[in-house]
C-alpha positions in Angstrom: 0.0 0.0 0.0 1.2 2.9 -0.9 2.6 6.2 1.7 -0.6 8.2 2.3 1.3 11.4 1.0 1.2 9.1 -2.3 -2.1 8.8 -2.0 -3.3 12.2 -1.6 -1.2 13.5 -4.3 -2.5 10.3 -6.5 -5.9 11.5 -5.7 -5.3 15.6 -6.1 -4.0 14.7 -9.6 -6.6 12.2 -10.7 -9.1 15.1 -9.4 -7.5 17.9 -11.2 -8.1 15.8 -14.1 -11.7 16.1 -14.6 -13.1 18.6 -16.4 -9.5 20.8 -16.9 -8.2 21.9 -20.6 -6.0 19.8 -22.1 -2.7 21.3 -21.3 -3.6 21.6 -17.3 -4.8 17.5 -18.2 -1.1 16.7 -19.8 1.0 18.5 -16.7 -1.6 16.3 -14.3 -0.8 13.2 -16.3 2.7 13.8 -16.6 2.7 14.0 -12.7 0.9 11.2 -11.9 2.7 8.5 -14.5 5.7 8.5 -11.7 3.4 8.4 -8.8 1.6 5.8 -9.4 4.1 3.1 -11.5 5.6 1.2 -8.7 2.0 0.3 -8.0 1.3 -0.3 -11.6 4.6 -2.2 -12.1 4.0 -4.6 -8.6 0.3 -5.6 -10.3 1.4 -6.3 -13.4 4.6 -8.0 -11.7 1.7 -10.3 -10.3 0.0 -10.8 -13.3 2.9 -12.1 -15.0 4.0 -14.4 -12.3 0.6 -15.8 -13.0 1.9 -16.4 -16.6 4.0 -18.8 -18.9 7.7 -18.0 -18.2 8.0 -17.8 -22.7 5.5 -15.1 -22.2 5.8 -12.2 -25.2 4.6 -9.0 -23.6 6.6 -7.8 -21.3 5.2 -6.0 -17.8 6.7 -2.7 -18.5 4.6 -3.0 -22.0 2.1 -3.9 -19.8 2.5 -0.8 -17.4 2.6 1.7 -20.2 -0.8 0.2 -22.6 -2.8 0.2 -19.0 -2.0 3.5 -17.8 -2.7 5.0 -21.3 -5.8 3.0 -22.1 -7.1 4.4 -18.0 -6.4 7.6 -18.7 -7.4 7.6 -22.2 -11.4 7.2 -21.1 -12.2 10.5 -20.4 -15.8 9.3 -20.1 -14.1 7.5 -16.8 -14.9 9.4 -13.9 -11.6 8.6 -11.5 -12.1 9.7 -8.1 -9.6 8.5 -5.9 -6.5 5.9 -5.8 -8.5 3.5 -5.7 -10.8 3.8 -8.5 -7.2 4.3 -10.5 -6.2 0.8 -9.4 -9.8 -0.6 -9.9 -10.0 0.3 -13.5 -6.1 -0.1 -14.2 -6.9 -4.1 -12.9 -9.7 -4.4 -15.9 -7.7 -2.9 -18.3 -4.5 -4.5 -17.4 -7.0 -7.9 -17.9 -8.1 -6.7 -21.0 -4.5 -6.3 -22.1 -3.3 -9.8 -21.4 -6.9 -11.4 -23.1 -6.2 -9.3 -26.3 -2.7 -10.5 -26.5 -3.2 -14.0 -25.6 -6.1 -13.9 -28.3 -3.9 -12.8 -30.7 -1.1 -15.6 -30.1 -3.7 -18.2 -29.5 -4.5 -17.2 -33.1 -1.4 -17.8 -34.6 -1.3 -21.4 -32.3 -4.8 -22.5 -32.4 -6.3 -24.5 -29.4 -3.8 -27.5 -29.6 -1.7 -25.6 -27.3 -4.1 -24.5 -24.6 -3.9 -25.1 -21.1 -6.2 -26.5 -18.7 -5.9 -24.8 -15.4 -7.1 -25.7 -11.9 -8.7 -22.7 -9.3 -5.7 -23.6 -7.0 -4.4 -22.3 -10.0 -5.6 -19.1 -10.4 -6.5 -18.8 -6.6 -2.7 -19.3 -5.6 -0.7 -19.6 -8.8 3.2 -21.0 -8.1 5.5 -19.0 -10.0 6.2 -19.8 -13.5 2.8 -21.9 -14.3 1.1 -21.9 -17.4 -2.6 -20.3 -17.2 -4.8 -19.9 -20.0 -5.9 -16.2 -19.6 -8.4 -16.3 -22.3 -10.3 -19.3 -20.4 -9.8 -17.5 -17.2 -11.7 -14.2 -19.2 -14.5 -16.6 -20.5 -15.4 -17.8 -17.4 -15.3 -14.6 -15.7 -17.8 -13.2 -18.4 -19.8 -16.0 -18.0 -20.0 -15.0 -14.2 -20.4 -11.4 -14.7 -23.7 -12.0 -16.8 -24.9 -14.4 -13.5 -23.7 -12.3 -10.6 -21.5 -8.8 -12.4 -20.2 -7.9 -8.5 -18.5 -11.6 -8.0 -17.0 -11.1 -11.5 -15.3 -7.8 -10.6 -14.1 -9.3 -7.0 -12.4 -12.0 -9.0 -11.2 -9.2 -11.1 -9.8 -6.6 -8.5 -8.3 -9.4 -6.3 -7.1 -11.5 -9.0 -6.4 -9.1 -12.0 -5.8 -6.0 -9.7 -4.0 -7.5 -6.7 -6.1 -5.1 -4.6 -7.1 -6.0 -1.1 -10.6 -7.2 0.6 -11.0 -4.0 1.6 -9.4 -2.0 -1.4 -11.7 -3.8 -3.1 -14.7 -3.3 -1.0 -13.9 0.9 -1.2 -13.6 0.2 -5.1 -17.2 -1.4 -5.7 -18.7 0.8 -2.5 -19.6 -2.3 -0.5 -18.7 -3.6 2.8 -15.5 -5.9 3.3 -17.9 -8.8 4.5 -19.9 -8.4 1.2 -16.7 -9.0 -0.9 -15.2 -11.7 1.5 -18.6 -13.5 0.7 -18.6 -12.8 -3.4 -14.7 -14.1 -3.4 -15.8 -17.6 -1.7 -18.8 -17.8 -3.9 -16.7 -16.6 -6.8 -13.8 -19.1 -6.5 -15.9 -22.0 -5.7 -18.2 -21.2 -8.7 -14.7 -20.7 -10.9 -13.8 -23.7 -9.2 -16.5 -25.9 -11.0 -16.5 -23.7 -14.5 -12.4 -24.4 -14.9 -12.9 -28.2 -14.3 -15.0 -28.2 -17.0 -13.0 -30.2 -20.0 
């Protein structure tokens, strides 16, 4: 978690943001990039280790398309920190579907990977998981239960918290303890599926 200095100057720039021309919008951006990329590095740090070793994109690639693509909605309304982090953990997903999508193109199914929840829930370092199967199950969820989808999403995706999560989706920490249970244990029986 980051200093709460950080965090106030995180949120004063993401504020100053909103609704400002675009040269007072560049100087906030330009600001915030070195603020908030440790953070941005450690998540996608997490996602990778959640990935094949041969793995093409690189984290800092993956740094640099999330914080543009964030800060690129301008219909986004980003409050605070952790809003940032909330949305940068979708579009950090969204990243690593597209690309995997685009190699399992060129490689077809023969080389997908089945994966386990233990998997995804506590991944060891180095394995294999098959993102794209890990996005069509969540967006299988999300049409069932959308709030479980984006706890699997923050926590997973995002590396955010119980509670980071919880301020994220405006909900109590007891309401996203209970959606990550029901979440894994439903992702449990959807990812055994042959």
């Amino acid at each position: 978690m980051a200093e709460s200095g950080k965090v106030s100057e995180a949120t004063r720039l993401l504020r100053s943001v909103r609704g400002e021309s675009f040269g007072s919008q560049a100087a906030a951006l330009e600001e915030l990039f070195p603020i908030v990329y440790d953070e941005l590095r450690d998540l996608a740090a997490a996602c990778f280790r959640r990935e094949r070793v041969s793995h093409t994109l690189q984290p800092t690639a993956l740094v640099h398309e999330a914080f543009l693509r964030v800060v690129d909605q301008s219909a986004v309304n980003l409050e605070d920190r952790s809003h940032f982090f909330g949305l940068a953990s979708r579009v950090m997903r969204q990243v690593l579907v597209d690309h995997a999508r685009r190699q399992n193109a060129v490689k077809r199914k023969k080389d997908r990977v089945q994966m386990t929840l233990d998997r995804v829930v506590h991944p060891s370092a180095g394995s294999d998981i098959d993102v794209e199967a890990l996005h069509d199950a969540l967006e299988k969820l999300a049409e069932m239960d959308e709030r479980k989808s984006r706890v699997v999403e923050l926590r997973f995706f995002g590396g955010l918290t119980v509670e980071e999560a919880a301020v994220v989706l405006g909900v109590s920490k007891r309401s996203v303890e209970a959606d990550w249970f029901l979440a894994r244990a439903w992702l449990r029986g959807e990812l055994a599926k042959p």
